[in-house]
N, C-alpha and C positions, 0 to 999 in steps of 0.2 A: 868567821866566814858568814854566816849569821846575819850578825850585826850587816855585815858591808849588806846583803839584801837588804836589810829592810829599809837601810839608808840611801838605797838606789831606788828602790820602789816609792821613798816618798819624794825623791825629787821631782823637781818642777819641769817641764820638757823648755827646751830653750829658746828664748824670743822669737819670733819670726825675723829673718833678714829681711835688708827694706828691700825695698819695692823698687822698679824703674821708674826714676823719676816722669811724671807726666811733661809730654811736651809741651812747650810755650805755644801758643796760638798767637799771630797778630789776624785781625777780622779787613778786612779791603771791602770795598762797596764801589762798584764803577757808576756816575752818572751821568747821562748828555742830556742836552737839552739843545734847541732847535738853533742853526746857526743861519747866515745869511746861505743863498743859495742850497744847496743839496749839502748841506755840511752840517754836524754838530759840536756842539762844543763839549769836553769831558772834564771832567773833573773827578778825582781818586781818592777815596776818604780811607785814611789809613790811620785805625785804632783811634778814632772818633777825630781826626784832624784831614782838612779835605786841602790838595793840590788841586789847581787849575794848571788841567796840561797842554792845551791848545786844541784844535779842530782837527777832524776827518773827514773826509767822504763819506756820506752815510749811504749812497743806496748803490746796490747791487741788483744787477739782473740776472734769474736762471728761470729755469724752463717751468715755474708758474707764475713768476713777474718779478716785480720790485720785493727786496731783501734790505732789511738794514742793519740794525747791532746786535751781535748778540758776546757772550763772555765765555771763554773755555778757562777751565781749571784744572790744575794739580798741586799736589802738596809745598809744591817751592815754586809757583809758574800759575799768572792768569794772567791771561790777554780779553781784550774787549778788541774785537774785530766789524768791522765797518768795513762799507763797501767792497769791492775785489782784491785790493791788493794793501787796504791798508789798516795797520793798528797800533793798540798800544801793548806793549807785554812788562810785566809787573816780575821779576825774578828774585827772588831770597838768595844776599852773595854775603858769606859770612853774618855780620847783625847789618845789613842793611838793604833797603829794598830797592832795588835798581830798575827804574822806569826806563823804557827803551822804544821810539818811534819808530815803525817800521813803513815803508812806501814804498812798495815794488821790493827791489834789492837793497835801495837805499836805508839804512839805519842809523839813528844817532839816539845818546842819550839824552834825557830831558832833565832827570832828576835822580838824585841819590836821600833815601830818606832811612833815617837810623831806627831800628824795631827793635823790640825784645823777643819776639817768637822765630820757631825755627821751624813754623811752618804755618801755611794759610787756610783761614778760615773765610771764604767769598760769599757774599751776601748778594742775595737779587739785582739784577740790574734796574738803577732807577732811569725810567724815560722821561 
């Protein structure tokens, strides 16, 4: 009986279980730059490879004047929104990132791009 202490007392306490894996990140960068009339053109760098995705309406009016791009985000979900009723939105669907034009009601896809992360990391918008 003894013995069994002292050979409990010298044991070694047991590994640490692992840890939850950390998430995969993929990095998104929205940027426009000046189109013909009140439009810009966007372009979406996704984990250092950039889509050209076509034109928006850049300017919006509310109640201290002229608005133009700005980018909302969440962990599976960024849009770059332009003018009143239109944008792009960026969605994590399984491993691929599903770009999606929006215009009023109107929606269609643009592009499907394959990622490793299972959630977004969004970078400043460049003008």
């Amino acid at each position: 009986m003894i013995l069994f202490a002292l050979v409990a007392c010298g044991a070694k306490p047991p590994p640490p279980g692992p840890s939850a894996p950390e998430p995969a990140i993929s990095v998104l960068q929205w940027k426009v730059e000046a189109a013909e009339g009140e439009r810009v053109n966007v372009t979406l760098v996704v984990d250092g490879t950039a889509f050209a995705l076509g034109s928006l309406a850049s300017t919006a009016y509310d109640a201290v004047g002229p608005t133009t791009c700005a980018v909302r985000s969440a962990p599976t979900r960024s849009e770059l929104v332009c003018g009143d009723a239109n944008y792009y939105a960026a969605d994590i669907v399984g491993q691929q990132l599903v770009i999606t034009h929006v215009d009023g009601e109107a929606k269609s896809e643009v592009r499907r791009v394959p990622i490793a992360g299972d959630t977004l990391a969004v970078k400043a918008l460049v003008l």
